[in-house]
N, C-alpha and C positions, 0 to 999 in steps of 0.2 A: 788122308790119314790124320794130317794134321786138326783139320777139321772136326774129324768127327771126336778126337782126344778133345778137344772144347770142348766140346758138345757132352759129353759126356762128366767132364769137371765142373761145366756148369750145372747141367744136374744134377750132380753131387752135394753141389753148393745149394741150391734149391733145399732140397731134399734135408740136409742136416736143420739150414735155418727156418723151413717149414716145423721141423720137429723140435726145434729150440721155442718156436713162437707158442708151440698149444706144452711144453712141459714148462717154459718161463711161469705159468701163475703157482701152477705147481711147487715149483723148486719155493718161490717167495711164500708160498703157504707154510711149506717146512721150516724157512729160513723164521720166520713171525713165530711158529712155534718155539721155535728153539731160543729165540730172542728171551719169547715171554718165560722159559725156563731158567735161561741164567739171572734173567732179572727177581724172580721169584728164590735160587739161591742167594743173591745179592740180597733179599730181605732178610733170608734165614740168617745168613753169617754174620750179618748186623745185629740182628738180635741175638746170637749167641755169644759175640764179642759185649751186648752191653750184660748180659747174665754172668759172665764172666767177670767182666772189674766190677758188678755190683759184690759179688761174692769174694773179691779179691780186697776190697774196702771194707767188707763185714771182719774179715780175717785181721785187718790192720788193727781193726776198731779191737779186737779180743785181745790179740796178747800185750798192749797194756794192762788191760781189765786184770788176766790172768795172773801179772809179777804184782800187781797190787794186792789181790788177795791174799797170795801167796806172803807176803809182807804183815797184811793182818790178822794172816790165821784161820782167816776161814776156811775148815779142813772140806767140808762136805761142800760147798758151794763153790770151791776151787775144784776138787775131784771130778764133780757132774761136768764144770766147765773144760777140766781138761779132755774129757772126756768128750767133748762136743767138737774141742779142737784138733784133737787126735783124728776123730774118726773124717771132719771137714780135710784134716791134711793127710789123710791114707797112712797113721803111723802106727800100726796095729801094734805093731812087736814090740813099741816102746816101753811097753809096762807086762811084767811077768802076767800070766794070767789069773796069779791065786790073789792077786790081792782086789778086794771087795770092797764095795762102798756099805755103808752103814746108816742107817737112817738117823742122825743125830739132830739135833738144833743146834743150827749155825749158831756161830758167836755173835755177840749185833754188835755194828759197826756204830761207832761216836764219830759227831760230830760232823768236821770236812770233809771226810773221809765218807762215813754214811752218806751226805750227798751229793760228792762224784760220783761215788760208786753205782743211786740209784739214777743221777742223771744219766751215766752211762747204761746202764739197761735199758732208761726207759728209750735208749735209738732202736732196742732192738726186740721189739715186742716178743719175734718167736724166741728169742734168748729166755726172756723174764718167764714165756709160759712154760718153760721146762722148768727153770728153777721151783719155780709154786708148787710142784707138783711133790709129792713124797714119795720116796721108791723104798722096796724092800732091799735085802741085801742079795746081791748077785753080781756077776764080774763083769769085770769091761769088756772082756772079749762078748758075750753075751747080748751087753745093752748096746755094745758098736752094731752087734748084727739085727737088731731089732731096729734100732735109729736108720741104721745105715738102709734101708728099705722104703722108710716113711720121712728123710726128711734130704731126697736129691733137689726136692722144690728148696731154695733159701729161702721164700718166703712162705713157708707153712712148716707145721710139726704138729705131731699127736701129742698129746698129754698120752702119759706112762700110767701104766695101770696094774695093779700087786699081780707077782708072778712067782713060783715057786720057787728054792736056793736053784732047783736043777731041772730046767726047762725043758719041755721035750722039745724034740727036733722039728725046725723051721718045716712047715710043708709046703708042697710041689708049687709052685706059683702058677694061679690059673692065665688063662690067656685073656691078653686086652683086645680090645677092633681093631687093634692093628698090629697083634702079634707080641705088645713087649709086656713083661708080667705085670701082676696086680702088685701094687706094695702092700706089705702085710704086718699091720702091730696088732696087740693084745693076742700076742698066739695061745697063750694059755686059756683062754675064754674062746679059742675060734672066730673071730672075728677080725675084722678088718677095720680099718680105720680110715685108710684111703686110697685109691684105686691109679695109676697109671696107665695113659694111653698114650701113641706117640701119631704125631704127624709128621711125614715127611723128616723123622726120625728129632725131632724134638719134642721129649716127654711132656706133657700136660698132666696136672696131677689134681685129681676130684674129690674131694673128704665126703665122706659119707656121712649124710643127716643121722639125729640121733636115735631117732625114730626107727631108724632100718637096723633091726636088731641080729638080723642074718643076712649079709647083704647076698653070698651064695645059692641061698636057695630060694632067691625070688625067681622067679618065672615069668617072661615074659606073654601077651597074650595079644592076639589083635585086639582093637579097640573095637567095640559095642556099635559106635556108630560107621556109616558109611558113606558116599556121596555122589551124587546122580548129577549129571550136564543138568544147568537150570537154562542158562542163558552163555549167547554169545557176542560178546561188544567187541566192532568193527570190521572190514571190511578192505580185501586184499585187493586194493585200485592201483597202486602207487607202480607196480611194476607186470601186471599182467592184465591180460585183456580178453573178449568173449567171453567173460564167466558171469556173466549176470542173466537169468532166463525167468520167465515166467511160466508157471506151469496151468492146468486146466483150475485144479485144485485150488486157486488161491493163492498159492505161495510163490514168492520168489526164490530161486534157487541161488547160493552165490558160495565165496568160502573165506577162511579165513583161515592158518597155521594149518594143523590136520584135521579140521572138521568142516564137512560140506554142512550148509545150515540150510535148511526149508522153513522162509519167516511167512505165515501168511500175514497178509498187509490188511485185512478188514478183522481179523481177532487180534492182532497182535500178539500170536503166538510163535512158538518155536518148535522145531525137531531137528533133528542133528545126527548123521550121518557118521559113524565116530571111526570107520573100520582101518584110517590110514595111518601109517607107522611114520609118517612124515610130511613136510607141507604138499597142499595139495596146490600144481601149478595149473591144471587148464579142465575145463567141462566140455560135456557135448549131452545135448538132449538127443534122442530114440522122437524118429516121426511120430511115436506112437502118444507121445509127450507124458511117458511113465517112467520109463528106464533110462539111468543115467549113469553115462561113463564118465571117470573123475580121474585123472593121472596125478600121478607125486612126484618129487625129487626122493635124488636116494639116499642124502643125509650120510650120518655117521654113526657107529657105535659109542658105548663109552671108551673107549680103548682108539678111539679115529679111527675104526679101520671103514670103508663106505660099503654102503646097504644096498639090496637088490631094489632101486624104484619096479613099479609095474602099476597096471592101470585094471581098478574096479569097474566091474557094470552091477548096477544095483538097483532096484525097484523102489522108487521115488514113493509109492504108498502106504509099503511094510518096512522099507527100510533094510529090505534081505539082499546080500549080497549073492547076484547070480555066478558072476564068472568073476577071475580073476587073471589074468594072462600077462604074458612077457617078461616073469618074474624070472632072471637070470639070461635077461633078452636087454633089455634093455640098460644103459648105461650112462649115468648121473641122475637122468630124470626124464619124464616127459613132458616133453614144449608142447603140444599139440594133438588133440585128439577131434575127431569127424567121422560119425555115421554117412552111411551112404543111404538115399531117399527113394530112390528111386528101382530098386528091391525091396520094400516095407526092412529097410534097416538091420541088413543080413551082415554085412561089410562093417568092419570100423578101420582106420587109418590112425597110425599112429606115428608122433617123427619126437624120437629122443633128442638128447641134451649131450651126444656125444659129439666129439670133432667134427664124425661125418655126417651128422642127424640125419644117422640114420631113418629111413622112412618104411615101412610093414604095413601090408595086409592082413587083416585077422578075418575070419569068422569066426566070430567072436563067442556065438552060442557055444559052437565045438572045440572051442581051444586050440583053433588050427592057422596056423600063419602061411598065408597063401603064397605071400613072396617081401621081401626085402630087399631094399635098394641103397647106395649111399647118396644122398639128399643133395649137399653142399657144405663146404666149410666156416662159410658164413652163416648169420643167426638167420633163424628161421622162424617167424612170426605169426604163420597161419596156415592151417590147410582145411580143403573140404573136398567134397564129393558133387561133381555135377550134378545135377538136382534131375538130371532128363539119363545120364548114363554114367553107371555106376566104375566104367572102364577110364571115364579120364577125372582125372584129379589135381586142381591145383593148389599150388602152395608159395606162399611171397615172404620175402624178409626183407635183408638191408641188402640194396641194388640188383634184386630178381623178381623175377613172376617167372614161376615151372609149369608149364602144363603137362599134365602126365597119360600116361597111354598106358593101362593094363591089357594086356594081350599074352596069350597061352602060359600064363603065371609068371611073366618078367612084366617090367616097369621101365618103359623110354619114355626120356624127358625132352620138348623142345622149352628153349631157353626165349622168353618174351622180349621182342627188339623195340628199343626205344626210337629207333631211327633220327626223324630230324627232333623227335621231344628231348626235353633236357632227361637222362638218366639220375632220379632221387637216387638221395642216400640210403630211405631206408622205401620199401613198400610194406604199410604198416595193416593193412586189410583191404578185404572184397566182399562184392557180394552176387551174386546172379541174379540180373533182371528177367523180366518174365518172358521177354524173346530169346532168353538163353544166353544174352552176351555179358559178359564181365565186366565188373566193376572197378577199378581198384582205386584206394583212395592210398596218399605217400608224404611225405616228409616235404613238400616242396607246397602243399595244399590245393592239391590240384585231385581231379577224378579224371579217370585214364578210362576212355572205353574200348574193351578189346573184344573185335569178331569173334563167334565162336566157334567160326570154323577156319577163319584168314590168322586166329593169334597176332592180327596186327592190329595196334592202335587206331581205331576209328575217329578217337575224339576227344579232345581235352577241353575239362572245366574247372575254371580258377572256384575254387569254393571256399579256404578257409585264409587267414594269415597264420600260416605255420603250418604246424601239421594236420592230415586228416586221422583221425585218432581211429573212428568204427564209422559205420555205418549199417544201416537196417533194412530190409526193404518190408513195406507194408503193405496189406492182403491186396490192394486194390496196385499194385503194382508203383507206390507213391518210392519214395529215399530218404530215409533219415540219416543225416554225415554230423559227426560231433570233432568239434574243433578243440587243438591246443589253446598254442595263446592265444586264441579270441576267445577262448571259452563258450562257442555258438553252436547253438541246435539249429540247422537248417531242411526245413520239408521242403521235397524239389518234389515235382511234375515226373512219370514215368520219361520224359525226354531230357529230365535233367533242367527244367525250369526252374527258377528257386520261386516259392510260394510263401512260406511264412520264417521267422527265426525266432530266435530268441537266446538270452545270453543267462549262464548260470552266474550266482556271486562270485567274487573273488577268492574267498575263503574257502570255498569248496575245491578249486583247483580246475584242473581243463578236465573237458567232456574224455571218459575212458571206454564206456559201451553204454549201447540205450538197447533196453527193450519195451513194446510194445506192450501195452495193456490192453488198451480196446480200439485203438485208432485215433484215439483222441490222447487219455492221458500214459505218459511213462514213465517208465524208472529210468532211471539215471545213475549208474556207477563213474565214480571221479576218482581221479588223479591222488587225489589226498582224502581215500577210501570215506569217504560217506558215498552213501546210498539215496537217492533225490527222489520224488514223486510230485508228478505236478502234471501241468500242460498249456501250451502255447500261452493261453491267451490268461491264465491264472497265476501265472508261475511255478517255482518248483519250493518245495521245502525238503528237509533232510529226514529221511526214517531209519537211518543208520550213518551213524556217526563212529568215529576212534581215532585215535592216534596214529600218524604218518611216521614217528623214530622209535629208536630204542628206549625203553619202559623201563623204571627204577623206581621210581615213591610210588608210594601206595599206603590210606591210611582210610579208615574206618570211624563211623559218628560215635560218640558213647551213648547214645537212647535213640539215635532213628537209623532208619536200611540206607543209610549214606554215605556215600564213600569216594574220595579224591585220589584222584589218579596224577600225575604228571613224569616229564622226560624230555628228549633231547631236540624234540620238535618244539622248547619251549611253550607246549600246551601245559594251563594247569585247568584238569576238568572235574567237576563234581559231580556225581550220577547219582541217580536214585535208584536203589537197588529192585524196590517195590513195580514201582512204572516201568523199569528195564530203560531209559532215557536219560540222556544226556541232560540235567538241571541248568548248569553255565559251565562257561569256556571264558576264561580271561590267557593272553598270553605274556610271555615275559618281555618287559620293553628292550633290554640289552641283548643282541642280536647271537651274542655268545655265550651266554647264560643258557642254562638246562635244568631243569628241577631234576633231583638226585633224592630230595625224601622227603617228609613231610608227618604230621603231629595236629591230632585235634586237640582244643584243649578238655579239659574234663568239662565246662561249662557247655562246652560243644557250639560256643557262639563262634570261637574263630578259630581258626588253622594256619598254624605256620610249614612255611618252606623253605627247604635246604636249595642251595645254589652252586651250580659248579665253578662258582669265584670265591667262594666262600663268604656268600653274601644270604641274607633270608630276609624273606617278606614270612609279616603275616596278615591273612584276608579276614575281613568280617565276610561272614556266609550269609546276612542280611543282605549288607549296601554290596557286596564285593568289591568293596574298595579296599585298598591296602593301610593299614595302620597303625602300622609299624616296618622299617628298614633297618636294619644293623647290617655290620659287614665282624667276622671274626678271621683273621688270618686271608688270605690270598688261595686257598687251598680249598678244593671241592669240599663241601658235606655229605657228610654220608648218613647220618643218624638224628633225626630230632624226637624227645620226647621230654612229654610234660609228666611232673610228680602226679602222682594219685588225687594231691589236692585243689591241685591247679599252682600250688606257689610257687613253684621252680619251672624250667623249664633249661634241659641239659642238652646243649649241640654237640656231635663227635666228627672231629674234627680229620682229613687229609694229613694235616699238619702234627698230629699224634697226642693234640690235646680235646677235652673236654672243657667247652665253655660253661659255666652254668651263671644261669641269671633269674632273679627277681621278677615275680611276675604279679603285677596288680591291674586296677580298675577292668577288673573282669576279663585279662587274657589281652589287654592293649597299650599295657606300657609297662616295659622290658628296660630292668638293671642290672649291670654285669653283678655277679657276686662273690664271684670266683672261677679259678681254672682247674685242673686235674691234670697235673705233671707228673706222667712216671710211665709212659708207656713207649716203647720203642718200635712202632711204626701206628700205621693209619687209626683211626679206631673206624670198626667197621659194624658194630654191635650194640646198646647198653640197654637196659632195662631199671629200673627204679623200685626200693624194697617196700612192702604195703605201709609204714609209715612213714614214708617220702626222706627219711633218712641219709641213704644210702644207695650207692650205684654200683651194679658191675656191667663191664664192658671190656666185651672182644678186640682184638684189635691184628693187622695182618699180619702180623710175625704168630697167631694164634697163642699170643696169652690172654689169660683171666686175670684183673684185678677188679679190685674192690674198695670205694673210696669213701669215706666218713665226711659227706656234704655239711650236715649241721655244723661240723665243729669245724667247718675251713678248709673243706673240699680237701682230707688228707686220705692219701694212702695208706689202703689196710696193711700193713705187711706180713700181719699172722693172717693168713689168707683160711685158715680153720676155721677160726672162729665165728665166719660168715657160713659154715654149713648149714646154718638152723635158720637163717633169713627166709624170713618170707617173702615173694616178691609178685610187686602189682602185675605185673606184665611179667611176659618170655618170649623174648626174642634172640636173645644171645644162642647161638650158635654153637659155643662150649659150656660145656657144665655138665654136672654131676647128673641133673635131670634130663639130659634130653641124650645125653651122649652115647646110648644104642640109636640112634638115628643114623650115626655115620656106618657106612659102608667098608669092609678088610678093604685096606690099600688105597683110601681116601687120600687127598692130595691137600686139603685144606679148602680149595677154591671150591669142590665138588656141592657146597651145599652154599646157597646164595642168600637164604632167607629160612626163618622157620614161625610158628607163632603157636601159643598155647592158647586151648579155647577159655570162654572167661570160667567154663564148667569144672576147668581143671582136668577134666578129664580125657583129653585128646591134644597132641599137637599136629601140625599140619608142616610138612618141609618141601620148600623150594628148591630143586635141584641142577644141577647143571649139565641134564641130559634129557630136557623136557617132559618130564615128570612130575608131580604130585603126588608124594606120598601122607597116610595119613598112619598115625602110631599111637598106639595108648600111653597117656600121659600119668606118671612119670614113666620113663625110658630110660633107663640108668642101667642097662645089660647090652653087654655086645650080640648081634644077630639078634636083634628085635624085630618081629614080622612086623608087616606093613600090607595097607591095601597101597595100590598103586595105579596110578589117572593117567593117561595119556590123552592130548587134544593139544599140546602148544607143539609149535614146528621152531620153536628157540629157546634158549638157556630159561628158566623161569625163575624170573629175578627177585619177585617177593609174594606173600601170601598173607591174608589176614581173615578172620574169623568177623562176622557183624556184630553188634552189639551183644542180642539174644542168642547167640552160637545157632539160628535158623541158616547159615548159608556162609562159606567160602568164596572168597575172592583168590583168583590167583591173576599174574602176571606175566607174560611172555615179555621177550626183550626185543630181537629183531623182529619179531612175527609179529609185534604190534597189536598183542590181543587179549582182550580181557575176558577168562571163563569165569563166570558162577555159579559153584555146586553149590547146590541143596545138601545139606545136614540130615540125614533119617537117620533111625534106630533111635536104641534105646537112651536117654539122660539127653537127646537135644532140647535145649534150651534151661537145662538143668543146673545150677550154680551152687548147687551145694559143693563143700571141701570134699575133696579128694586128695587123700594123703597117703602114703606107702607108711606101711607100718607089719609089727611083726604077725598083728590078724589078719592082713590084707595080702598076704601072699598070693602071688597072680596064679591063674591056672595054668593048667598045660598048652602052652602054646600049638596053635598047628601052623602049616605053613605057609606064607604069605599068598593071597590070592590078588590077580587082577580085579579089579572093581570097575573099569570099562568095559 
């Protein structure tokens, strides 16, 4: 009795810290979410504490102003101003309601008196723009309710504009993108003056250009143009394996985020596979070497809640998806898929991403699951289909090989004994030789031969140093084994003789899969996602290349298809958008260092880089040598960009400044020239006005400023006044032009990037639920349609338009992957102004459609 009460506490105990071991990542997922939320309030509160004593110091600065006038008499210009201070300090009731201001001419101030007086205005530009302005007569209670609408921003205010003695009544406040009203002046003429939106419940406030003479009844419309998969840069090596094939056609098959790609390798061209809602983890060719099954993970929504993975079979020559199966089968994702050969390909096998990876049967034409099994708890790294009977199935991971037994629709497994061999850690692939026995290559670098009918170890050969990564077998029954750290391709003899080798670069990374081309030469997928073609005795070179981290800079040539990519793999690369090819690769020498952004100059000779020390190079695109270093602050960069004319060139800083500096002998020698102090977290945005003037820039607490560079890098503080600015660029993320781009219920973080094309007519937004949207430019209405792209399998961290507006770039982060659409429709390439105006009122919008 006593006994078995053990026996059964112990199981107890099993059983809970089993289920503590697979909900631990779980619980730390939510635990990181919730982190990154209080720290995202701990921005807000910050920024609402410094909005606060800015507005609390404006007040101090008035009521001296206020007993002074009051002293000299100034009846009109003390009135407006009481009036400013009243409604600043909620004192409505302080004054009867019949008494009225009067349009008089102030009394003018002598002397010391005159020039306190204007010195003190000039601290407070939106002060002085009220004052200028001339009002009819009407009461306080009246101009509080009209002020009180358009001027919650401290740093902005409408000029006043003639209004009848008895105004009609305030109307309905229309709705912002995220529910809080529009502010509304000049009611007697219906118009608006300036608009409020709120993020995360702090108001952002947009003045409307003067040009928009109705801002109500503009109309939002999808934009003219649209955009088609051009290309796809790099290659998913780094963490998955058996997805590189060759087909009859020419093409190699491989993937990368949610797009399976077909590159043929003698045109160098593409087709792309588009049909998955999330990254695609594993392939399997059809004997028929046409049809192809491709599985995904199952991602998340925008609300986190996780997605049904399921696995496509599709026809590799029309690109028509035949079947689709195990959608609300399967759970996190699929590790592994394998047709069965030896029924002309009736079978597919497939083993999820859940605890117990899971393993299923499908016939796969009918949609019918013939049986399911629980796998193992441990990862599971491969499965296939005996090539001679479609009834046993194995499948190896970390410390197994399953052989499996289908028999009257259940699934028994004997478990592979290592006996006196050492048991690897992991068994990472197999293959079946042509006598039907098994291959497996493991962690230990060794190849295991196992009976195909004894399931015992026949025979071990030392093959690589480290791991054995894949292996191949080729037609004449030869073995291709590709090594980790030795980075070696070794062709062995059908009895496991080694015959020839040969080692990849360094650079490339360890051997990940090879396939066959013709016996002689192969492709080669690595470790650090290029894609290799070569053979034994020629070498290999790279036909696909990309980035192994998370992706951030991205910049664009000013006159060629050229465009620099860099990120956390310290790669910084320049591709040619034309050739679809990697031009140069230099990396960063400091081991902790990561490019974060980057800026061509307008000369287009050189390009500078943001660093996550707050350090930047910049390259000559000539020599690629670097020739220039500065360091601003200790703190990532987030932003570089050069004026329109090349003379300036403005860094946004972690640190919550903007450096700006001097820029001569053509883009390679850099002078500080000033800073831009006034913003209360990171800057994460800026853009430069068309006569290199002036800057505004976003920053994370989401406000908008705008700062006067010529005159000493100063702070706009009548934030109106910049309405009518024209500006070189748009990539600011807030403003009055783009701001139907945000989504009801946006959080701030939801849009990562955005960029106007140079046609003026289209912006393009980066979003943070692997999207692509594309919106008619200006966007200045809430629910603004969009087309919408899918093909990245992570957050898409930025996007830029090329020179000519021929073609988009966009940028995945984790997914490591760079798509570029093609431009069609109408105005590509088109650079004439595009301006919102009161003849340009958009059409009837309809409603957003998919563009994938």
């Amino acid at each position: 009795s006593c006994r078995l009460s053990v026996f059964f506490v112990c199981l107890f105990v099993y059983d809970v810290s089993a289920e503590s071991s697979t909900e631990f990542p779980d619980r730390l997922s939510l635990m990181e979410v919730r982190l990154q939320a209080q720290e995202d309030e701990i921005t807000l509160l910050k920024s609402s504490l410094a909005d606060a004593l800015r507005k609390l110091h404006l007040h101090d600065q008035q009521i001296p102003l206020l007993k002074q006038q009051l002293i000299a008499g100034k009846r009109f210009t003390v009135q407006l101003a009481l009036t400013r201070a009243i409604q600043s300090l909620s004192l409505e009731d302080a004054l009867p309601e019949s008494i009225q201001f009067t349009n008089e001419t102030p009394i003018k101030l002598r002397g010391e008196e005159e020039d306190a007086f204007e010195e003190e205005m000039g601290k407070d530009q939106t002060w002085s723009s009220i004052v200028e302005e001339s009002i009819q007569p009407t009461t306080i209670r009246t101009l509080q309710q009209q002020q009180s609408k358009s001027s919650e921003d401290s740093q902005g205010s409408c000029p006043q504009t003639p209004t009848s003695s008895s105004p009609a009544p305030p109307k309905e406040p229309a709705s912002s993108p995220h529910g809080g009203p529009l502010s509304s002046i000049r009611e007697g003429e219906k118009m608006l003056c300036s608009i409020k939106m709120f993020i995360r419940g702090r108001p952002i406030t947009m003045y409307i250009p003067s040009n928009i003479l109705n801002y109500e009844e503009l109309r939002m419309d999808l934009p003219s143009q649209k955009l088609d998969l051009d290309w796809v840069y790099g290659y998913r090596g780094r963490d998955c394996r058996a997805n590189l094939y060759l087909l009859p056609s020419g093409e190699a098959v491989y993937f990368i985020a949610c797009v399976v790609v077909l590159y043929h390798i003698s045109n160098q061209t593409q087709r792309h596979y588009q049909k998955h809602t999330d990254c695609v983890r594993c392939l399997a060719i059809h004997p028929d070497k046409v049809r192809v099954a491709s599985g995904q993970t199952a991602g998340v929504d925008k609300d986190g809640k996780p997605l049904q993975p399921f696995v496509h079979i599709w026809d590799s020559k029309t690109l028509v998806t035949l079947q689709q199966i195990g959608l609300g089968t399967f759970e996190r994702g699929v590790g592994a898929v394998a047709f069965s050969s030896s029924d002309a390909g009736t079978f597919l096998c497939v083993i999820d991403d859940s605890n117990e990876h899971m393993l299923s049967v499908w016939d796969w034409n009918k949609n019918i699951k013939h049986t399911e099994v629980k796998s193992t708890n441990e990862a599971v790294l491969a499965v296939d289909f005996s090539p001679t009977d479609t009834n046993n199935i194995i499948s190896c991971g970390k410390s197994h090989v399953y052989f499996w037994t289908m028999s009257a629709g259940t699934l028994t497994k004997k478990q592979g004994i290592f006996g006196k061999y050492k048991k690897p850690k992991f068994v990472l692939c197999f293959v079946f030789s042509l006598t039907g026995d098994v291959l497996t290559g493991d962690s230990e670098g060794n190849i295991l031969t196992w009976g195909k009918s004894t399931f015992q170890i026949m025979k071990q050969t030392r093959a690589h140093e480290g791991s054995v990564f894949t292996m191949c077998i080729l037609q004449g029954g030869a073995i291709l084994s590709g090594g980790g750290k030795d980075r070696k391709i070794i062709h062995w003899s059908a009895d496991l003789a080694p015959e020839r080798e040969c080692e990849i670069p360094e650079k490339f990374g360890a051997v990940r899969t090879i396939a066959d081309v013709d016996g002689e030469e192969l492709l080669v997928g690595t470790t650090r996602n290029a894609i290799l073609r070569g053979t034994f005795s020629d070498g290999f070179v790279a036909i696909v290349q990309g980035h192994v981290d998370e992706m951030w800079g991205l910049a664009t040539h000013p006159t060629q298809n050229i465009f620099l990519t860099c990120g956390n793999d310290r790669q910084v690369c320049v591709w040619n958008a034309e050739d679809h090819k990697l031009d140069w690769c230099t990396t960063l020498e400091v081991r902790e260092e990561s490019g974060l952004c980057a800026d061509f100059s307008p000369n287009g000779a050189v390009v500078s880089v943001g660093l996550s020390t707050g350090r930047w190079v910049v390259l000559d695109l000539q020599t690629k040598e670097v020739v220039s270093d500065l360091t601003d602050g200790n703190e990532q960069l987030s932003v570089m960009r050069y004026s329109p004319d090349g003379s300036f060139l403005a860094v946004g800083s972690h640190d919550n400044f903007i450096y700006i500096y001097n820029v001569t002998e053509g883009g390679r020698r850099y002078t500080r020239f000033g800073k831009c102090t006034g913003h209360s977290s990171f800057i994460t945005h800026l853009d430069w006005s068309k006569d290199g003037k002036y800057v505004m820039s976003n920053s994370g607490d989401y406000e908008i400023l705008y700062w006067d560079v010529a005159s000493g890098c100063k702070l706009l503080r009548n934030r109106f006044e910049s309405k009518d600015r024209e500006w070189a660029s748009y990539t600011c993320v807030l403003g009055f032009h783009v701001m139907g781009v945000w989504l009801e219920g946006s959080d701030g973080t939801d849009i990562n990037a955005l960029c106007r094309s140079h046609s003026k007519s289209m912006v393009a937004v980066a979003d943070d639920f692997c999207k692509v949207h594309l919106f008619q430019y200006p966007c200045p209405k809430p629910k603004a349609p969009s087309y919408k792209y899918e093909g990245h399998g992570s957050h898409v961290t930025n996007v830029r338009f090329t020179h000519n507006d021929s073609h988009l770039l966009s940028m995945g982060g984790k997914d490591t992957c760079i798509l570029q659409w093609r431009v069609k429709g109408a105005g590509t390439g088109d650079h004439k102004e595009h301006l919102a105006s009161s003849s340009s009122v958009f059409s009837s919008s309809s409603s957003p459609e998919n563009g994938t």
